[in-house]
N, C-alpha and C positions, 0 to 999 in steps of 0.2 A: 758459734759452733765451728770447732776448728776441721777442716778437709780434711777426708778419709787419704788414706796411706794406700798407694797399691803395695801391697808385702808380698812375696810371692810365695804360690804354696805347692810342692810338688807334686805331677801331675798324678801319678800313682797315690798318692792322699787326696789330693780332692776329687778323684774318681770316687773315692769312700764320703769324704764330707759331701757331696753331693746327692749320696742317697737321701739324706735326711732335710734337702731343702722344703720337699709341699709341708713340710712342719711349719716354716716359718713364715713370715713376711719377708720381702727381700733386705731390708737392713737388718734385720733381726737375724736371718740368715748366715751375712758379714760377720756380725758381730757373736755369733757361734764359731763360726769357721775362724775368725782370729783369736777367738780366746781358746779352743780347742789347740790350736797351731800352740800360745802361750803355754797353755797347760802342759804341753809333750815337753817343751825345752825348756820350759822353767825347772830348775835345777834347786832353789831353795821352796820357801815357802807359796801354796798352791791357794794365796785368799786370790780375791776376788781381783785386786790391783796387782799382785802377786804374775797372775796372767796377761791381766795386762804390758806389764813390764815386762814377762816373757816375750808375749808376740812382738816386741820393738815398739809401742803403741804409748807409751805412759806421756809425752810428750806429743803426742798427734791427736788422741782422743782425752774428751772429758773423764773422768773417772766414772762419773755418773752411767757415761754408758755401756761400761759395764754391770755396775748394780742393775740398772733399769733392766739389765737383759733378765735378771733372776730374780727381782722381787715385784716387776710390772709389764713385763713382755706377757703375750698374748701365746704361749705355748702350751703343752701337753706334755709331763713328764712322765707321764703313762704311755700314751704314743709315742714319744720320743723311745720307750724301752721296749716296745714292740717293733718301732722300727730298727734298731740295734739289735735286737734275737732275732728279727729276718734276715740282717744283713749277716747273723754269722752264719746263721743255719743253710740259705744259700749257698758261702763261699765253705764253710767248712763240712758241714753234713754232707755226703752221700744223697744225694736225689729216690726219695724212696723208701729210705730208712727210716727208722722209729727216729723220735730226737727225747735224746733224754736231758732231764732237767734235774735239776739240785734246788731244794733249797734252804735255807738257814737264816739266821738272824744274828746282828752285830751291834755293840754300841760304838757309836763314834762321843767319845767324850767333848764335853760340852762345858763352860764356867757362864753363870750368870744366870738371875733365875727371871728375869727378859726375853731368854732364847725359846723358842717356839716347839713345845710338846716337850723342851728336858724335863727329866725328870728322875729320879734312881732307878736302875735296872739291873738285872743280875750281868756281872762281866766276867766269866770264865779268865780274863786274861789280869784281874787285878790281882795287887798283893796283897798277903795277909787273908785269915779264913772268911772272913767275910763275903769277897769274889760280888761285891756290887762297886758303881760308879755310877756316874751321873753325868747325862748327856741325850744326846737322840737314837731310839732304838730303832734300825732298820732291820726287815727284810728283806731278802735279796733271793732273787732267782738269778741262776747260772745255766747256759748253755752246755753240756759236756763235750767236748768234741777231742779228736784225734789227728794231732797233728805230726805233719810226717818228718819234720825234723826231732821230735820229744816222744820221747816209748810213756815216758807218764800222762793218764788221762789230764786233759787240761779242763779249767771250768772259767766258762766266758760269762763275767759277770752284765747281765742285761737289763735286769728290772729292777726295782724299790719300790717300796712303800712302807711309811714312817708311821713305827707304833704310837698314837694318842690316846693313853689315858684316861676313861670317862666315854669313850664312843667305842661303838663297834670295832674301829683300828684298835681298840685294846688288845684283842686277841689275834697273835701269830698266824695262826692255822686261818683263821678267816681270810688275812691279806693273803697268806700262800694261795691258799685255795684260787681265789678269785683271780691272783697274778695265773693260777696254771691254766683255770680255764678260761680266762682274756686270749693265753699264749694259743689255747688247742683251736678257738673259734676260729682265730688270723692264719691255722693249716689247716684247711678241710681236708680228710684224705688222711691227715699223715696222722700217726700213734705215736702220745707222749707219756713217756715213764716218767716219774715224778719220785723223786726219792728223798725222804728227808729224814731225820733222827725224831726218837722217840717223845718230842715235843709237840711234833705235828700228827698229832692222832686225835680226831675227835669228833664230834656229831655233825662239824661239818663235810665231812668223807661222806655222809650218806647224800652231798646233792651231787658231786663227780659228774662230768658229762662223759658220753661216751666217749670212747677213743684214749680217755687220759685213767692211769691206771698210776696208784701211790706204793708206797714201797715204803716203810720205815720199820723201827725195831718194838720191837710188840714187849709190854709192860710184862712182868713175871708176873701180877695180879691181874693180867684181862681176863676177862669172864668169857669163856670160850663156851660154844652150844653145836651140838649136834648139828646136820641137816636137819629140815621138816621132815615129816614124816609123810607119808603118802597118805590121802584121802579115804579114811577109814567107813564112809561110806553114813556116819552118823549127821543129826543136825548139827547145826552151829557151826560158825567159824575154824574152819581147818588152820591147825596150829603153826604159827609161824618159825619155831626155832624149835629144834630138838632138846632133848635132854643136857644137862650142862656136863659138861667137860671136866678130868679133875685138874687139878694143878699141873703147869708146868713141868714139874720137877718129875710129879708120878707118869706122867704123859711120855717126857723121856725113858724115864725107866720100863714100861712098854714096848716102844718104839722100836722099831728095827732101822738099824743105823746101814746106810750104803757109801761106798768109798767114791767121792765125788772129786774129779780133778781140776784147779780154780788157777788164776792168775790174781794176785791179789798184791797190792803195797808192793810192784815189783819183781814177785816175788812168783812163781808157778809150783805148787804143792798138793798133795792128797791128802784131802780130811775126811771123816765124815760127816752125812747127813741125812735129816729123816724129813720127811713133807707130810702134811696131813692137810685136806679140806675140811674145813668147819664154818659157823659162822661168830664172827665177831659185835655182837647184835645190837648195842648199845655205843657203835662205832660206827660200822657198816652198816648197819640195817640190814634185812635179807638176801644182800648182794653177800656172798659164797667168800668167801678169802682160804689163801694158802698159806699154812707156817711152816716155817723151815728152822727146823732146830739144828745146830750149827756146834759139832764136837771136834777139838784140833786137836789136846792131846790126851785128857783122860778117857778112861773106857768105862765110866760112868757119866750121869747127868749129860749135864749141855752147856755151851761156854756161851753161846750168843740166840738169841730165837729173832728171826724177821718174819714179816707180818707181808702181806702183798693182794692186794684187789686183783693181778693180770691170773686170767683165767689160765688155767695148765699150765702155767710157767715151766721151764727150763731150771731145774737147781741152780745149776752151775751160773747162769747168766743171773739168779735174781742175789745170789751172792756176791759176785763180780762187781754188778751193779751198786749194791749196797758198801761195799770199801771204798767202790770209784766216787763215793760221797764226800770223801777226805779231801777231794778237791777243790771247791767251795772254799775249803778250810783257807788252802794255800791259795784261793783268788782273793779273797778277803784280806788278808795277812798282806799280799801283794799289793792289792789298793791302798792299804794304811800307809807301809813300810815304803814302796817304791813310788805308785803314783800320787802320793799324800795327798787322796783322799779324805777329806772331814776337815781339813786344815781351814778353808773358809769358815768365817767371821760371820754368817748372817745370823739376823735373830729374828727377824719377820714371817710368817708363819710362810706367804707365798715364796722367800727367797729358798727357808728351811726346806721349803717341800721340789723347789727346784735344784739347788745344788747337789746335793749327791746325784740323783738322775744321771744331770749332766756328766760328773767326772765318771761314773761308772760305764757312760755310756764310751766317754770316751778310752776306756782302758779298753773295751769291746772294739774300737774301732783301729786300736795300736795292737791289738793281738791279729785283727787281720790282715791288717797293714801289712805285717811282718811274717804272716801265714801265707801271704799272697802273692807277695811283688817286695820283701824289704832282708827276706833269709837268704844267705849265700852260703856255701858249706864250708867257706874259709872264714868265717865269723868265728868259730871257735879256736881254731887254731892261732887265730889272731887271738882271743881274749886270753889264750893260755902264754901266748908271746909275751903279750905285758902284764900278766901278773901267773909266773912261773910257779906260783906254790897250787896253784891247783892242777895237781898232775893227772888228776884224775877226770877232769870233765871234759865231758865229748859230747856235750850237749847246750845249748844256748839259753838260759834262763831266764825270766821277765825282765830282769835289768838289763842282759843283753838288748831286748827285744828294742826295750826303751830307750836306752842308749843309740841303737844304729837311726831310731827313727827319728832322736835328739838330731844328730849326726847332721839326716839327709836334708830336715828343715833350715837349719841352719844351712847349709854347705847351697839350699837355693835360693839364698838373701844372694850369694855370692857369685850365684851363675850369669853367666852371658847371658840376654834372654835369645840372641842367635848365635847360631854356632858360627858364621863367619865376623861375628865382630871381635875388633881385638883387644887383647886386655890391657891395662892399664902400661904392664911393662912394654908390650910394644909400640904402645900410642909414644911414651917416654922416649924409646929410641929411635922412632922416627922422629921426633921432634928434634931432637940432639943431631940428626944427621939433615936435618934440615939445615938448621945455623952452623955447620961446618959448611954445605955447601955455600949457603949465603956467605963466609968467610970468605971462600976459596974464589965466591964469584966476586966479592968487592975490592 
């Protein structure tokens, strides 16, 4: 077994890697904190040696022990993404405030039919009509937060869990559900909006605990039903769902539309919109829901309908809410594209079901990083310095982000570890004026 390295990790990062130690054992710990280090500055490919060779390590450590960390270490990649949505929700959320969550699902492509739960899945992002691929399908829940260098909502990607074919993880809306109410149990006290596209609607919305309230876009064929009716004073079971509702489309054409004003895709405008309580009864069960039918430019029909459990809502905010969904989009995109995310190589079901966790957790920990202690407001001015053709950005982007925290890891391989010791150039010219005077004295 070859001796650990002391690498050094800067102190403003391992204040954050730190959070996540009662996860581990203490080498296991190390060996987080070094491959996370790897992962930021590795600049190619993000396998499993990949990081190792980032963190300077491929030469000091076994390879093994990196594998071992993700397909036989003694962790929680569940807990690990509870403790990464606490750590952003702390540092980024407002004390107090609702926290709103996103969720969606991704495939990270996959070759080999070895690899642990691949399988064909719809991919939105393949070519040709078809739009499936094959590989592991995750769910992902996202923090939303507001940071005060970026006017666009940001989404802190924190939790996973990988669709398996054949079990209960077959279905989406299951994992969401359980990732949001894992999330709501670990804040007592606080309220989570839970917002996701018209995917995640279904019988499991009727176990919800309190406090966590969903939000997605309601089918053109849901079967919509009156309130009950008041207790008519006869025998038998008083009826649980009113009279059914007509269609969408006639619904609108009733509706009285009000001029609602939104901020939305950057964008601040007046549309209309109409709200209506009903129940959703084969979805919700006799918990109440609110629709919001959603008209931008015709003065007929309706262009979008959202769907929402949160009791009297606010229009304007469950709209708001529902665009600020787009972000997820670009946290996803972001993991693929910038922190190559899914690039590891495992096929073992224990490695499969650790890896994503980890890097996602780590994109969560580079977003605070640089949310916290790693932004400077000369960061942009600088990135427009060396590449002149974007004249127009005045804002710092995930690759900025990643970049300066590339940067500072690096740049503390290279620091004095005391500030009065001297550097290599001075040790040099003291030496050199040493053997002048040895000269001068012989």
């Amino acid at each position: 077994m070859l001796p650990d390295a002391a690498i050094p990790v800067p102190a403003s990062l391992m204040t954050l890697l730190a959070v996540f130690s009662p996860l581990f054992t203490a080498p296991s710990f190390r060996t987080f904190a070094m491959l996370a280090c790897g992962f930021f500055v590795r600049s190619g490919q993000r396998t499993v040696c990949g990081m190792l060779t980032g963190a300077g390590l491929s030469r000091l450590w076994p390879h093994d022990r990196a594998h071992y960390f993700f397909s036989r270490a003694r962790w929680n990649p569940n807990d690990l993404g509870i403790c990464a949505a606490k750590l952003a929700i702390a540092l980024l959320v407002p004390g107090g405030e609702a926290v709103e969550v996103l969720i969606d699902d991704t495939l990270f492509r996959r070759r080999g039919t070895k690899v642990w739960a691949a399988s064909w899945f719809h991919d939105g992002s393949a070519a040709g009509p078809a739009k499936t691929g094959y590989g592991n399908n995750w769910v992902v829940l996202a923090v939303r937060v507001r940071l005060p260098m970026v006017s666009r909502p940001v989404a802190v990607p924190v939790m996973a869990k990988l669709v398996i074919k054949g079990t209960n993880s077959a279905s989406r809306l299951w994992l969401g559900r359980r990732m949001a109410t894992r999330l709501a149990a670990e804040l007592p006290g606080r309220e989570v909006h839970v917002t996701a596209d018209s995917a995640y609607a279904g019988k499991e919305l009727k176990e919800l605990p309190d406090g966590v309230t969903w939000t997605t876009r309601l089918r053109s064929n849901a079967a919509l039903y009156d309130l009950p009716p008041g207790r008519t004073g006869r025998k038998g079971r008083p009826r649980v769902k009113g009279d059914r509702l007509p269609s969408l489309a006639k619904l609108a054409a009733a509706a009285v539309f009000s001029q609602v004003t939104v901020t939305r895709y950057g964008k601040t405008e007046t549309i209309a919109a109409a709200a209506f309580t009903c129940l959703w009864y084969s979805v919700t069960g006799a918990g109440p829901v609110t629709v919001i039918l959603i008209r931008d430019k015709p003065k007929t029909g309706y262009d979008l309908a959202l769907v929402t459990t949160q009791k009297d809502p606010d229009t304007a905010t469950v709209i708001e809410r529902y665009a600020a969904r787009w972000a997820i989009e670009v946290a996803i995109e972001d993991a693929k594209q910038i922190f190559g995310t899914g690039q590891a190589r495992n096929r073992t079901a224990r490695a499969v079901e650790h890896t994503i966790p980890f890097m996602l957790a780590c994109q969560a920990i580079a977003v605070c990083w640089y949310a916290t202690a790693g932004h400077d407001p000369a960061d942009t001015e600088a990135r427009r310095a060396n590449a002149p053709w974007y004249t127009s950005k005045s804002q710092p982007s995930t690759a900025d982000m990643t970049a300066k925290l590339r940067r500072v890891i690096i740049a503390a391989k290279f620091k004095r570890p005391h500030a009065g010791q001297p550097e290599p150039a001075e040790i040099h010219a003291i030496r050199l004026a040493w053997e002048d005077a040895e000269d001068l004295a012989a």
